[in-house]
C-alpha positions, 0 to 999 in steps of 0.5 A: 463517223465523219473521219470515213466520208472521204471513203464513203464518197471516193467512188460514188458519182458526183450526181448522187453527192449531196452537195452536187453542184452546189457552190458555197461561200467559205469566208473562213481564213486560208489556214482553216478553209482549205479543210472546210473546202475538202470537206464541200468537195467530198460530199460534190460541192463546189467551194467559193473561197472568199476569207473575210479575214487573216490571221497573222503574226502580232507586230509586237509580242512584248504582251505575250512575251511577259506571260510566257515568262511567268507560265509556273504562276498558272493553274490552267490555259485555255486555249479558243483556237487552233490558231492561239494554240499554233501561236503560242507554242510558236513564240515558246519556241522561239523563245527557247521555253522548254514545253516543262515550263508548263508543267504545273498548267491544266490545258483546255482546247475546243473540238478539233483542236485538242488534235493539235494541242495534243500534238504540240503539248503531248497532253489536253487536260479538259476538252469540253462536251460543248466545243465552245468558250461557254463550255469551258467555262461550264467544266470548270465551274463543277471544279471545287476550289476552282475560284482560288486559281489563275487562268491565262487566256490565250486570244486574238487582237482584232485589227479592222471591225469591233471584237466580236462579243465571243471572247469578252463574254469568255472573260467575264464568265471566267470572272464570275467563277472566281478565277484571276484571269490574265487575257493575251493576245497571241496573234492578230485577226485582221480584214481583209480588202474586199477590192480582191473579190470583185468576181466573188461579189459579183458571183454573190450579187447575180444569186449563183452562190447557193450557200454562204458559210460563216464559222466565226462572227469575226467572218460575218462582220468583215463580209458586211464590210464587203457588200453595199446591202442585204439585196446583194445576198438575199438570194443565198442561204446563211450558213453558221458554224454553231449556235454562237455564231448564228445568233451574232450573226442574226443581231446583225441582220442575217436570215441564219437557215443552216446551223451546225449542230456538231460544231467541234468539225468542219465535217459537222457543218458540211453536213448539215449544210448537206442535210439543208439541202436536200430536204429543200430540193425534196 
């Protein structure tokens, strides 16, 4: 069980860690590298904070705001993140919308993030085995009768490189069953300015990043952004959160090493970034 690791290492010396002094690039943004970073720590690694992105508050929420008025003509809401989640109970309650509002949804969230609805809502009602879009859309496929039903799709607006395939690939497979999907952006994922990471880079260039961690598409697009060529990290071993990522992350040139296979945590990752590892050195 992964909730236990921090017990496991508590007292073990930092050596025998699997991850002893190895340094892993995590891009993922603020909110969630803090607990991929105490994962690394946990199992002796050494995490390089470097967010590639930030997710923020929308400028304007008039979008958002429409749907949140209308929540009694939904069937489902299916949530793609832990963000989208914080998002949009955020603005009912800024909007004094009574969590009764959503009395008549079914509420769908991914891995982890079921912790988090459940906390805000009370109740999850479909949590996929695969903690992906696609399974979402693989749940709600068995469901009869599930083509005559709404679906609201909480997203984020990405601001500053293309949208990653993830999300429309989502919409049009919700299409494909029958639902009448109403897409809405609910905050904003935005890149950040590689100016503020110049000893990161540098790290990154002089090979003394072991690991770069990707755990979203929207991470490695803006990292390109970053770096002048593949030469700048051709000596550190692409890490991806999945098999989505990776395979975004390979149409876009990476050589992918490490793919978690338990992608509902951050512990899962850590992992199997350990588990690389230590079969290289052996």
């Amino acid at each position: 069980m992964h909730t236990n690791l921090s017990h496991i290492h508590l007292l073990t010396p930092s050596p025998k860690l699997p991850l002893y002094g190895k340094r892993i690039l995590v891009t993922a943004p603020r909110n969630y590298a803090s607990r991929f970073s105490e994962q690394i720590i946990t199992q002796g690694g050494l995490p390089v904070l470097m967010p590639t992105v930030e997710t923020c508050y929308l400028s304007k929420y008039t979008e958002l705001d429409a749907a949140l008025s209308r929540l009694d003509e939904f069937n489902w809401i299916a949530f793609t993140s832990r963000n989208g989640i914080m998002a949009f109970f955020e603005r009912m309650n800024d909007l004094n919308i009574a969590i009764s509002a959503l009395k008549d949804c079914q509420l769908c969230a991914l891995g982890k993030d079921a912790d988090i609805l459940l906390s805000c809502f009370g109740k999850v009602d479909l949590i996929p085995s695969e903690p992906s879009p696609k399974g979402i859309v693989n749940e709600l496929a068995k469901i009869p009768q599930i083509h005559q039903q709404k679906i609201l799709v909480p997203v984020p607006e990405v601001i500053g490189i293309p949208e990653p395939n993830i999300v429309p690939n989502f919409i049009s497979e919700l299409h494909k069953l029958g639902l009448e999907v109403t897409r809405v952006s609910t905050y904003i994922t935005q890149c950040l300015q590689k100016d503020i990471y110049a000893i990161e880079l540098n790290l990154i260039q002089q090979g003394l990043i072991d690991v770069i961690a990707f755990s979203s598409t929207v991470e490695v697009e803006s990292f390109l952004t970053m770096v002048n060529s593949h030469s700048d990290y051709q000596n550190c071993v692409i890490a991806c959160f999945g098999p989505y990522t990776a395979a975004n992350a390979r149409k876009l040139g990476f050589n992918v090493a490490i793919v978690s296979k338990d992608y509902s945590s951050f512990a899962g990752f850590t992992e199997a970034i350990a588990q690389f590892l230590t079969c290289a050195s052996s």
